[in-house]
SENUNU-301162 format. One record per residue: residue in three letters; x, y, z of N, C-alpha, C, O, CB in turn. Coordinates in steps of 0.001 Angstrom, whole numbers, plus 500000, padded with zeros to 6 digits. Atoms other than C-alpha are relative to their C-alpha. Glycine has a CB too. Layout:
<atoms>
ALA  X  Y  Z  X  Y  Z  X  Y  Z  X  Y  Z  X  Y  Z
...
</atoms>
This chain:
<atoms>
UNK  498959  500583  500826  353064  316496  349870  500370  498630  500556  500345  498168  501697  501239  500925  499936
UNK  499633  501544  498992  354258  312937  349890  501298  499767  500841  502219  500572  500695  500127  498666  499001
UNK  498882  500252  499535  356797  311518  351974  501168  499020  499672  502110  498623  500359  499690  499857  500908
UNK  499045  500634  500558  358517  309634  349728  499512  499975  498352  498318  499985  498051  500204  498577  500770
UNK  500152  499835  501189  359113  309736  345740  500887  499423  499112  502114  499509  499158  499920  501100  499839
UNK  498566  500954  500385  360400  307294  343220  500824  501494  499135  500291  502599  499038  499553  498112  498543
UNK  499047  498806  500854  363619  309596  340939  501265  499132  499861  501492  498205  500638  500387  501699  500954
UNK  499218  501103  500322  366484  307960  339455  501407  500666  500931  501477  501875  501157  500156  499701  498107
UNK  498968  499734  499265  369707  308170  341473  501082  499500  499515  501376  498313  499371  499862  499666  501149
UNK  499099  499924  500741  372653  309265  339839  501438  498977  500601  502308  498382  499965  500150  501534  499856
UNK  498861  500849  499118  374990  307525  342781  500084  498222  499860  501123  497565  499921  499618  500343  501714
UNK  500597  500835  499739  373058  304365  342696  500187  499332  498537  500386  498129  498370  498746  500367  500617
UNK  500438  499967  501229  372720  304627  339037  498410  499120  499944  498403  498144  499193  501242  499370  499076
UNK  501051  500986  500515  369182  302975  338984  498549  501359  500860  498862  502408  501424  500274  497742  500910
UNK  501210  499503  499147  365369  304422  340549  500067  499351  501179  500098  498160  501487  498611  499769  499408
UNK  500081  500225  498047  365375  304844  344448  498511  500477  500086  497832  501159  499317  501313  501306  501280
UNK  500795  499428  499326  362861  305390  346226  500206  501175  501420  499919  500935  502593  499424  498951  500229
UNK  500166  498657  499149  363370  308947  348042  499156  500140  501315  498065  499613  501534  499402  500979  499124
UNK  500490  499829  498479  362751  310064  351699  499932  501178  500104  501027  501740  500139  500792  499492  501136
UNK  499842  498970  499545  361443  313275  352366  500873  500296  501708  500466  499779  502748  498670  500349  499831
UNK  499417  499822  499253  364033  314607  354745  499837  501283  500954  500119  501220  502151  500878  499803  499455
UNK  500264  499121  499302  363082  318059  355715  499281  500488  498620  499300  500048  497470  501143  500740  500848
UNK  501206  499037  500844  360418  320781  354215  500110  501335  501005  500361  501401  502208  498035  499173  499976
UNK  500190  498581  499331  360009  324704  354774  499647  500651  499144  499945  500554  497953  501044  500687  500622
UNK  500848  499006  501242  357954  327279  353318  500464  501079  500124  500601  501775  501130  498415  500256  500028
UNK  499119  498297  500278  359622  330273  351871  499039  500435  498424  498280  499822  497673  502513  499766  499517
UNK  500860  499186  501252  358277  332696  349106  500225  499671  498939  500007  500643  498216  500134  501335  499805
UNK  500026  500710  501136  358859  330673  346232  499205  498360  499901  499126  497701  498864  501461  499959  499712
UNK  500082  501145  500025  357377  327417  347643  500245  499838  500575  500843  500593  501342  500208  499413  499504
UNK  499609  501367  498671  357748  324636  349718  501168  499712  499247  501336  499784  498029  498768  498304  500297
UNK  498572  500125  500203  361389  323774  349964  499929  498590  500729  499428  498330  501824  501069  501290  500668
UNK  500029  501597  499775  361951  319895  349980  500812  499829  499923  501424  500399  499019  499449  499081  499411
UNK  498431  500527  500320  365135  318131  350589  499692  498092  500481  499213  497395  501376  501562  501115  501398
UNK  500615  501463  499774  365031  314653  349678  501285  498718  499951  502046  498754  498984  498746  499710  498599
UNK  499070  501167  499764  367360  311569  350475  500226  498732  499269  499252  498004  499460  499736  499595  501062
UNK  500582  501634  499678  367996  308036  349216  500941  499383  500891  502153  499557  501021  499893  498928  498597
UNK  499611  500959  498741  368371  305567  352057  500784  499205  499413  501334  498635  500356  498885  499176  500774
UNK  499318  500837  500339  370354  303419  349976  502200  500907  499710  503300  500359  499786  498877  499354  498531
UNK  498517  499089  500102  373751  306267  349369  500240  501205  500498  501323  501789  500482  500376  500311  498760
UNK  499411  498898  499371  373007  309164  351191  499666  501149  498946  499493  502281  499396  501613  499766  500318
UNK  500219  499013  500716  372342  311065  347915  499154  501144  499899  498367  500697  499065  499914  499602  499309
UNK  500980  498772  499551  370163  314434  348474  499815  500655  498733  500707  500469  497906  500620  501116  501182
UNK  500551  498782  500781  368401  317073  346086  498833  500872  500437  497831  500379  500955  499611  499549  498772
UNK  501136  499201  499693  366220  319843  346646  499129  500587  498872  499572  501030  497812  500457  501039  500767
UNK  501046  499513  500930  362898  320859  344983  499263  501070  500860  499017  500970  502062  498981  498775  499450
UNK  500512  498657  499592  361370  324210  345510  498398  500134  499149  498399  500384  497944  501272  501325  499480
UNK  500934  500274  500649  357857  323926  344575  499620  499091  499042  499862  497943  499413  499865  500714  499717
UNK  500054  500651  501210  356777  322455  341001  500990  500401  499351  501594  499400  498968  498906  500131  499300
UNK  498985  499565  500490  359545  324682  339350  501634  498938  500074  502202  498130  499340  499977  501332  500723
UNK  498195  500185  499650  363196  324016  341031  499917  498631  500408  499117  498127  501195  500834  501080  501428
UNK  500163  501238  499688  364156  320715  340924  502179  499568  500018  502696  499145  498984  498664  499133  498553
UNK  498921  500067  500158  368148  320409  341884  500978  498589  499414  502175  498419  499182  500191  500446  501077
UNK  499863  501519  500442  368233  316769  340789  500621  500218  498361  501643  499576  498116  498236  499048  500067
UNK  500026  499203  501179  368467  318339  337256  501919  500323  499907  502471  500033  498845  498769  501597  500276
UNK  499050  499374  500083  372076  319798  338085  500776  499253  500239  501894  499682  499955  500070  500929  500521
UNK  499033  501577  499176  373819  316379  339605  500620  499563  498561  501351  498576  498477  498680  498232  500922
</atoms>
């Protein structure tokens, strides 16, 4: 997986470019928690499925 991913950032209001921050594999997937360096803003994605960015 990459270590960084563009996604629009709701704080920012505009497309960041994302920092993978941490990863762990649990029984649904790889569990990704991702950052932008510009506000601090975080979401987690759980495989291809769960994407918490969605719920912000």
């Amino acid at each position: 997986m990459s270590l960084e991913r563009e996604q629009y950032c709701p704080v920012c209001d505009d497309e960041r470019v994302f920092y993978r921050a941490a990863s762990t594999m649990m029984h649904l997937g790889e569990k990704t928690k991702w950052r932008c360096p510009d506000c601090d803003y975080g979401f987690v994605t759980i495989g291809e499925d769960v994407d918490s960015s969605a719920s912000a």
